[in-house]
C-alpha positions as CSV (number, residue, x, y, z in Angstrom):
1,X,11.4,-12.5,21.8
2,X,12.3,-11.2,18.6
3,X,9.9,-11.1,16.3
4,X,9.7,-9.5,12.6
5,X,7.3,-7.3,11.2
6,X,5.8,-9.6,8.8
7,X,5.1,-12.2,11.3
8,X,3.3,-10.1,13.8
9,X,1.3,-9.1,11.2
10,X,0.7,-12.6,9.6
11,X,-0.6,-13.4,13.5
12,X,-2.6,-10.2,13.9
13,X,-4.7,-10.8,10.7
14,X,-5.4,-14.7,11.6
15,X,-6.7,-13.8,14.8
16,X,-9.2,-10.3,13.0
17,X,-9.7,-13.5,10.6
18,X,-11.3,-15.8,13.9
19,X,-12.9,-12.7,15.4
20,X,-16.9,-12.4,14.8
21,X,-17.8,-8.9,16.3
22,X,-15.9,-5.3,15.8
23,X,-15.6,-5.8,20.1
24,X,-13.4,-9.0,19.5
25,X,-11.7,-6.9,16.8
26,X,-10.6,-4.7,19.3
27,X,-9.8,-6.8,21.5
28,X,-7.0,-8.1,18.8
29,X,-5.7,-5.0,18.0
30,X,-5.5,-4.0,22.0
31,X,-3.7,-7.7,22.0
32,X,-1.4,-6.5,19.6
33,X,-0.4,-3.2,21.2
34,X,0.0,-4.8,24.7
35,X,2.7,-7.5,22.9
36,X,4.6,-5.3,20.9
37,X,4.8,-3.1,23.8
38,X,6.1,-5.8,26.1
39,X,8.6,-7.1,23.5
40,X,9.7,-3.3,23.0
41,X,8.8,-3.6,19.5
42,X,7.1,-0.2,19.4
43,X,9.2,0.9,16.6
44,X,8.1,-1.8,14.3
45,X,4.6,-0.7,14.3
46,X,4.6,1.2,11.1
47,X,6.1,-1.8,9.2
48,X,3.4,-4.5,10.9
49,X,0.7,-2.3,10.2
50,X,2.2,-1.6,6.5
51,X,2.2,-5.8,6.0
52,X,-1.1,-6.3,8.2
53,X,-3.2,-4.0,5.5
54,X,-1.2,-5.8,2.6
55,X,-2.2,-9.3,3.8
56,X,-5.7,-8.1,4.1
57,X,-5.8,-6.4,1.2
58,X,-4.7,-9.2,-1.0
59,X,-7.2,-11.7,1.0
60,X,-10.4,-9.4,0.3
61,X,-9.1,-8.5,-3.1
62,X,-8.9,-5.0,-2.6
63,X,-5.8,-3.1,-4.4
64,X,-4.1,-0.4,-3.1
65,X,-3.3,1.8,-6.4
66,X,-1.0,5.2,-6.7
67,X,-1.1,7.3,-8.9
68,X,1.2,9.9,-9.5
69,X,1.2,12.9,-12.2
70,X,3.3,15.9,-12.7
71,X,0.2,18.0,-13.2
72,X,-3.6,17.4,-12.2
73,X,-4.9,14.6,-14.4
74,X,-6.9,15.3,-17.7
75,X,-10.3,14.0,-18.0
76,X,-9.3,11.4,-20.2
77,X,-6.8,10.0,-17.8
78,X,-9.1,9.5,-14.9
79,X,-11.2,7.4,-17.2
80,X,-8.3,5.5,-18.5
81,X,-7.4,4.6,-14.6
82,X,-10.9,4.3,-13.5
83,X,-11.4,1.6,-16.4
84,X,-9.0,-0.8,-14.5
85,X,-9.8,-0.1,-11.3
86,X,-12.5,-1.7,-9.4
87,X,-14.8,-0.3,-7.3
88,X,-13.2,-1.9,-4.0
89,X,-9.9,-0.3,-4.8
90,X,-8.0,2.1,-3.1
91,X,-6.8,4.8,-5.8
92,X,-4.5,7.4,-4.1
93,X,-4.1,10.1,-6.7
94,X,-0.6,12.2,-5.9
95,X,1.2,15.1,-7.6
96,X,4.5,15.0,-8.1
97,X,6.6,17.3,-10.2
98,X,9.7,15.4,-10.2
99,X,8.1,13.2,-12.6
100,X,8.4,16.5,-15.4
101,X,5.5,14.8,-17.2
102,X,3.6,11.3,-17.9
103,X,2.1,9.5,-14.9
104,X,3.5,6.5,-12.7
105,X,1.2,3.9,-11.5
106,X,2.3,1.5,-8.2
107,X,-0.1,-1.2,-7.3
108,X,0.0,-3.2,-4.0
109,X,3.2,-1.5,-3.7
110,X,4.5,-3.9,-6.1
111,X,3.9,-3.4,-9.8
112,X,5.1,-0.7,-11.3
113,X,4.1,1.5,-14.5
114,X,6.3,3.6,-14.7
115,X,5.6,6.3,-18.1
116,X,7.2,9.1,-16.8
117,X,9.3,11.6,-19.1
118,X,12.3,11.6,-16.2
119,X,12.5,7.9,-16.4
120,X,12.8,8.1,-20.3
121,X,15.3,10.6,-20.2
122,X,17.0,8.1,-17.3
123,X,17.0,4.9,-19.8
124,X,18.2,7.6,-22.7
125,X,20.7,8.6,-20.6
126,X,21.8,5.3,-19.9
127,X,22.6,3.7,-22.7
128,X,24.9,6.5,-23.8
């Protein structure tokens, strides 16, 4: 069979949802494993896991924030992104210098704040 990514994962987090003990847990993931290895799926793994933590992310409401700077972050930034993040969030903090300056904010790998200087110089640039 020929299954995606998405719907192993859909599968995977129903039966975590049904399990009662970290043993039966396990026994899911282990479940898991043994049918993506007999469908020779093995190289989807990344991508079902990838969907697996979205769709329980989203069902716990946890967020999975990034945040990237071109420098360290001032003081006054880490307050500004710990004042909308909750304390159930997953803030991954990342330095990129691409960026030149600003700061660029992904959420559930979906929204997107991007306040970078290199994409201001990209929308400049464009409409010249």
């Amino acid at each position: 069979m020929n299954y995606s990514p998405k719907l192993y994962a859909i599968a995977f987090c129903q039966a975590v949802k049904e399990a009662k003990t970290a043993d039966s847990i396990n026994k899911c993931i282990k479940s898991l494993l043994v049918l993506v290895e007999k469908n020779r799926d093995q190289k989807k793994l990344r991508d079902i896991a990838f969907f697996a933590e979205k769709i329980l992310n989203k069902e716990s409401g946890h967020r999975k924030i990034l945040v990237e700077s071109a420098r360290v972050l001032t003081k006054e930034n880490e307050e500004m992104i710990d004042s909308f993040t909750k304390k159930t969030d997953q803030v991954v903090k990342k330095i990129n210098p691409s960026l030149v300056a600003g700061v660029k904010i992904v959420i559930d790998d979906e929204v997107q704040i991007d306040g970078s200087f290199s994409k201001k110089i990209k929308r400049v640039l464009n409409t010249i």
